[in-house]
C-alpha positions in Angstrom: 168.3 -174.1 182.8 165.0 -172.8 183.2 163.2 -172.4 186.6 160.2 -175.0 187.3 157.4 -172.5 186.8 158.6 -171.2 183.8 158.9 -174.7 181.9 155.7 -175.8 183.2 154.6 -172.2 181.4 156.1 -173.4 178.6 154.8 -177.3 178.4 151.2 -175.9 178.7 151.9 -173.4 175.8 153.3 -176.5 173.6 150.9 -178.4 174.4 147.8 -176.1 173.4 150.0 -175.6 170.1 150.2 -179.1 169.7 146.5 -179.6 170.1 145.8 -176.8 167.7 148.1 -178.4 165.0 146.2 -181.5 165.6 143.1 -179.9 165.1 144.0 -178.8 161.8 145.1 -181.7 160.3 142.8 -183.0 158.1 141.7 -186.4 157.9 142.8 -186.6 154.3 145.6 -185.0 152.6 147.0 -183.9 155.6 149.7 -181.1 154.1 153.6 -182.0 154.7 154.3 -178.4 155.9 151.5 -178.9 159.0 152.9 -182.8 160.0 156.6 -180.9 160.0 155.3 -178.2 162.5 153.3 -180.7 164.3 156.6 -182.7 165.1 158.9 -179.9 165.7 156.3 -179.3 168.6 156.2 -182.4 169.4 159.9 -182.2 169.8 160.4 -179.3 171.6 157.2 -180.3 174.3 159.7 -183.6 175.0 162.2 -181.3 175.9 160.9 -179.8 177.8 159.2 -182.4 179.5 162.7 -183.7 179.9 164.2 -180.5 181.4 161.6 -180.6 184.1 161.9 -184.4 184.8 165.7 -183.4 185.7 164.4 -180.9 188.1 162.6 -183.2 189.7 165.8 -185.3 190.2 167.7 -182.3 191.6 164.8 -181.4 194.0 164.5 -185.4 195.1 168.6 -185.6 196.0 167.9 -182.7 198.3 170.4 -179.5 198.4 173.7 -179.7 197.4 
């Protein structure tokens, strides 16, 4: 698994891809090729999201 400050690199990146997917959707006629992108980063932003709530966890049990 990742380190903290690397995943937290890594959610902001996603997440300024996600916003720039957004951005291009269109009100109408929104392409199926741009929704698929949009949820595969949707996707991989959860996971990570997910891989730095276990972190947490780790860091609240303490060492060991």
């Amino acid at each position: 698994m990742a380190d903290r400050e690397t995943l937290e690199g890594e959610l902001k990146r996603l997440n300024a891809m996600v916003d720039e997917a957004e951005a291009r959707l269109g009100a109408h006629s929104v392409k199926p090729v741009l929704m698929q992108r949009l949820f595969e980063l949707e996707e991989a932003r959860d996971a990570v999201k997910r891989q730095l709530k276990v972190l947490s966890e780790k860091d609240a049990q303490g060492p060991g």
